[in-house]
Every structure is written in C-alpha cells, then in structure tokens.
C-alpha positions in Angstrom: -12.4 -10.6 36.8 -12.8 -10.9 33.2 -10.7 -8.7 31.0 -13.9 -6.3 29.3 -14.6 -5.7 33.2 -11.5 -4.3 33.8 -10.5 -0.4 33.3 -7.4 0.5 32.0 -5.0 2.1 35.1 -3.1 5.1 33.3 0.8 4.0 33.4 3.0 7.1 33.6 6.4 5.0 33.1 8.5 3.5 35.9 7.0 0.0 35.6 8.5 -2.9 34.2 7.0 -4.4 31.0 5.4 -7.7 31.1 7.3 -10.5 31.3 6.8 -13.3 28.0 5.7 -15.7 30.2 2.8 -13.4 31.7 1.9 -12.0 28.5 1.3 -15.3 26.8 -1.1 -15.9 29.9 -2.8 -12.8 29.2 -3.1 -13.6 25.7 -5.0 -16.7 26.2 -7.5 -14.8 27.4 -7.7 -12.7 24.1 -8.6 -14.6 21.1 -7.0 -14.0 17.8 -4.0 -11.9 19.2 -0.2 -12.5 18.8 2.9 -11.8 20.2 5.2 -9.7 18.7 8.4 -8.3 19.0 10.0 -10.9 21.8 6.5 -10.3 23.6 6.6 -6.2 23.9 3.6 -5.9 21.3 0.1 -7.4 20.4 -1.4 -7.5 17.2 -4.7 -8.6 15.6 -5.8 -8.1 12.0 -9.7 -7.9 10.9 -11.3 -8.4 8.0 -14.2 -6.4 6.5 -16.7 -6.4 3.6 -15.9 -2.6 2.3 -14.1 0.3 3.2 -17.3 1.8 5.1 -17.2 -0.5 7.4 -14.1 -0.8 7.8 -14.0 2.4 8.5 -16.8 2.5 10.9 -14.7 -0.3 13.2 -11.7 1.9 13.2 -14.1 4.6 14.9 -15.3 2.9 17.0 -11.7 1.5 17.9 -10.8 5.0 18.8 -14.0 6.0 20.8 -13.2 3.3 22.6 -9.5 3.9 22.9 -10.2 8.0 24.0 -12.7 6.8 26.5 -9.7 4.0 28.5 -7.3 6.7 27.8 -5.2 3.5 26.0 -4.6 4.3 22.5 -3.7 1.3 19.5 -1.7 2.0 16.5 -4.0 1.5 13.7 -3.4 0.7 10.4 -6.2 0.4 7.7 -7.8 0.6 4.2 -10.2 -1.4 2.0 -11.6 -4.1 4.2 -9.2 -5.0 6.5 -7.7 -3.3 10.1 -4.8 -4.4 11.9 -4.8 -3.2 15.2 -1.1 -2.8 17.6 -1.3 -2.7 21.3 2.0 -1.8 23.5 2.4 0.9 26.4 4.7 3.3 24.8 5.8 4.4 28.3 7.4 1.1 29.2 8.1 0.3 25.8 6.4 -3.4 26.3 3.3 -4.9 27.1 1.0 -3.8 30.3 -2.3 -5.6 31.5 -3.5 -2.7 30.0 -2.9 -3.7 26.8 -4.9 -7.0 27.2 -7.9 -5.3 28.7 -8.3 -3.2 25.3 -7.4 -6.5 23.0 -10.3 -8.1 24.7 -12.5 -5.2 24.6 -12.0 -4.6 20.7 -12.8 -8.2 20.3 -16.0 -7.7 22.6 -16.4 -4.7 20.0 -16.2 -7.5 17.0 -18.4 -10.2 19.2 -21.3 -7.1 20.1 -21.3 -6.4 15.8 -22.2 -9.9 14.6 -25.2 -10.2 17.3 
C-alpha cells in the first residue's frame, strides 16, 4: 500500500527504532528526504516565493500533523520550510514518520496542480 494510504499507528514507546537499512527503504519511497543523525531523523527543506505562502504550507503541515496525531519539528521564515520527522518516543525513525514525509510531499504535489 502506498505510503499517503497509510494512517499513522500512535507509538506509545517500547518499540525499537528503525533499523538504517529499513529506513533507507522507506525513504525511497519519499522523494527529496534525507537521513539524518545515523538514520534516527528525516528532513526535507522547501522553498517558497514569500513569507505568506510559506506560511500557509507550514499550516497546512500542522492541520495535517493534528489530524495523524504525528507531529514534525518545523522550522521556518521568509520563503523556505524545513520540515524534521522522528518518533520522540523511540527516539528514531517509525514507518510513521515515512507515511507523514510522503503525505507532506503529496501536500507539495496537490499545490502545484
């Protein structure tokens, strides 16, 4: 099943991280990700015309974020967004981590039609 099918599966700890090896399989399926931090983090930057919009991504971002109950770190200002993905609770990476990375980049894919 593709990732943006998917719905994130809260993780209340007690689970083991992702291994590096299953991550970077997990990552091929999200375009314009990386690997960070010996594989326990994913990170994509965006680029934007103006603040407003920008701005307007980062919303959306978090709607989406509150509605999976899977939350990014988010860092932003004057046209660009860089977007983090780990589970905090396992301190590494969890599917669902992947699942939100490709449904932010649907997010970016669904804006340019």
């Amino acid at each position: 099943m593709n990732l943006t099918q998917q719905t994130c599966v809260p993780c209340r700890g007690g689970v083991d991280p992702l291994e590096p090896s299953s991550a970077r399989e997990l990552l091929a399926s999200t375009p314009g990700w990386e690997l960070l931090d010996d594989a326990r983090k994913i990170r994509r930057n965006f680029d934007f015309n103006d603040f407003a919009a920008t701005l307007a991504f980062v919303n959306t971002v978090g709607m989406l974020a509150e509605a999976e109950g899977h939350h990014p770190d988010i860092t932003f200002g004057w046209g660009y967004c860089t977007v983090f993905f780990y589970t905090h609770k396992i301190k590494g990476l969890h599917q669902n981590d992947f699942i939100m990375a490709a449904k932010v980049n649907k997010l970016v894919v669904d804006a340019a039609e």
